[in-house]
N, C-alpha and C positions, 0 to 999 in steps of 0.2 A: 504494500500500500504506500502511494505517494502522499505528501501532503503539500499545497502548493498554495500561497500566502496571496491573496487577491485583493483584498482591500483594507492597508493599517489605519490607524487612529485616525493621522491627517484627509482620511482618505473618507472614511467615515463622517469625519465633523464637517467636510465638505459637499457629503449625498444632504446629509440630513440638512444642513443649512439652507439647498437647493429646494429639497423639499419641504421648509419651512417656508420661501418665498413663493414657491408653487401654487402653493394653499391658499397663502393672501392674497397671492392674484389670482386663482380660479373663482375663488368664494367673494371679491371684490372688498376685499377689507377682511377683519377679524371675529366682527359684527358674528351673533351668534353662533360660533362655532365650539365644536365640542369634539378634543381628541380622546377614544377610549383605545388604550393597548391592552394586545392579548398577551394575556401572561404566559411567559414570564419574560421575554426579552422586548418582548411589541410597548409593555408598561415602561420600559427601559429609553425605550426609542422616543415614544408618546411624551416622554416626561420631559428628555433633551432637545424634541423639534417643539411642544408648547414654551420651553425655557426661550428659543431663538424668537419665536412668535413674539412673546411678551415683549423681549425687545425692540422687537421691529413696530410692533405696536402694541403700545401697551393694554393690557384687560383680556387678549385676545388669546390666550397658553391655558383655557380653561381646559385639563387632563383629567380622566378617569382613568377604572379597568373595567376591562369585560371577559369573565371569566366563559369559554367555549364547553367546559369537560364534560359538562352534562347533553351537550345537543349534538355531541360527536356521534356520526353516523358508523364508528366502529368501535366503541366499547367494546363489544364482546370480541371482536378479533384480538385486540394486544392491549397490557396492561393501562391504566390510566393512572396518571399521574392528580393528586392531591386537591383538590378544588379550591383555587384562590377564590378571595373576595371579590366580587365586583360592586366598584366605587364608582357612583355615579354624582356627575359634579351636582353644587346646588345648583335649583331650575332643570335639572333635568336634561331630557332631548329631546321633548315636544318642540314641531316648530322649527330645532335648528338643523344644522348643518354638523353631519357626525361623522370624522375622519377617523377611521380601524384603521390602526395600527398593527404590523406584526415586522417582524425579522425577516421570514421568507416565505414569499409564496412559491407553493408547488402545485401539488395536485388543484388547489380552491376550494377543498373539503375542509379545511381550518373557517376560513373565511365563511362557506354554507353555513356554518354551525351560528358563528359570526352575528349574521341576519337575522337566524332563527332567535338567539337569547335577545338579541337589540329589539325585535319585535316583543319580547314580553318585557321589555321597558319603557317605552315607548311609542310615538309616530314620528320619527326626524322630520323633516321637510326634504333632508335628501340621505343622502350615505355615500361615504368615496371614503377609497382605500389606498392608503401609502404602506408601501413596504422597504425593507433596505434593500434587499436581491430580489430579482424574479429569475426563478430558475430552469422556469417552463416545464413540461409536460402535465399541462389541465389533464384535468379528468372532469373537470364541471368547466360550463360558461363564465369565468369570472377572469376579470385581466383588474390591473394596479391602477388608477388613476393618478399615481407619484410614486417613484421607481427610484432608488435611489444608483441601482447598477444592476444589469440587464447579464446574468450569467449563464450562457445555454450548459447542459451539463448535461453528462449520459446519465441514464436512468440507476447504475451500479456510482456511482458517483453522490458526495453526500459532502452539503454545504453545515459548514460549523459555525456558528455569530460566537462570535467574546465579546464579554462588555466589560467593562473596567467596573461597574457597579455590581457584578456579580462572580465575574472571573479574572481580574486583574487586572485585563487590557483589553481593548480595543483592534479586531481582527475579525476578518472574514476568509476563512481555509475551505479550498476544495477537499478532500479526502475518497481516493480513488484509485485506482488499477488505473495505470494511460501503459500505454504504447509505447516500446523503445522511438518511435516516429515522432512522439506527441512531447515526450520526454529532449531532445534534442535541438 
C-alpha cells in the first residue's frame, strides 16, 4: 500500500477559504445562512469555513451539527459508529439557507441520510452542500455545490482527512495499490 500526500495545511486553509467566499456569493450575502457539519470531520470543517465567514462578514458563521447515524441506509451491513449530538443553531433552519458540510463525498449515501434527518428539523428555504474532496463514484444523484479539491480515485483506493483538531495536523492522503506506471 502506497500513501501519497495531496492536500497539506496550507492547502486546506486555502479550499476552505474558497469555499467560504463561495457561499457568500452564491447565497448573496451571509443573511440567513446556517452551516451544519457531519460529524465528525464535516463539524470540523463547518466550524473553520463559519470562522472565515464571520470574518468576511460579520453575524454570518452561524455552525451546527447534524448527526446522519441513525438515517444511514446501511446499518445493518457494517458496524456504526456512536451517535453524536446534533446542535442546531438558535432560530433554527426554517426559512434559511443550510450549507452540509462533510470531509468527502463519495458514494452521496452520507449526504441521502443528510436530507433525511434535516427534514425532521426543519423546512430550509434551500440546502447546498460543501465538501473538502469529491472523490466521485455516486451511487445516488447528488454532486457538491462547493468542492474544495476534485480527486478522481479508483474504487480500491481510500481518501484519509486529518484535522489538527482531532488528529494533529492538517492532510489529505490517498491510500492505495497504484501501479509501478502511476508510481513513476
Amino acid at each position: 500500500m502506497l500513501t501519497r500526500t495531496v492536500l497539506q495545511q496550507a492547502d486546506i486553509t486555502r479550499a476552505l477559504s474558497r469555499i467560504a467566499h463561495e457561499i457568500l456569493e452564491s447565497n448573496r450575502g451571509g443573511a440567513d445562512l446556517v452551516l451544519l457539519g457531519i460529524p465528525t470531520r464535516g463539524v470540523m470543517l463547518a466550524e473553520r469555513i463559519g470562522r472565515v465567514l464571520d470574518e468576511l462578514e460579520p453575524g454570518s458563521g452561524t455552525v451546527g451539527a447534524l448527526d446522519v447515524t441513525m438515517y444511514r441506509d446501511d446499518l445493518r451491513g457494517k458496524p456504526t459508529r456512536t451517535p453524536q449530538p446534533t446542535r442546531v443553531p438558535p432560530g433554527g433552519i426554517d426559512g434559511k439557507t443550510v450549507v452540509l458540510v462533510d470531509d468527502v463525498l463519495y458514494s452521496g449515501r452520507t449526504i441521502r441520510a443528510a436530507l433525511d434527518a434535516l427534514n425532521d428539523l426543519g423546512r430550509p428555504r434551500a440546502v447546498r452542500l460543501a465538501v473538502l474532496v469529491d472523490r466521485g463514484h455516486r451511487e445516488l444523484p447528488i454532486r457538491a455545490d462547493f468542492v474544495g479539491k476534485n480527486l478522481p480515485t479508483a474504487m480500491a483506493e481510500r481518501i484519509n482527512v486529518t484535522l489538527r483538531e482531532l488528529d494533529g495536523e492538517d492532510a489529505v492522503t490517498i491510500v492505495g495499490r497504484h501501479s509501478a506506471e502511476e508510481t513513476r
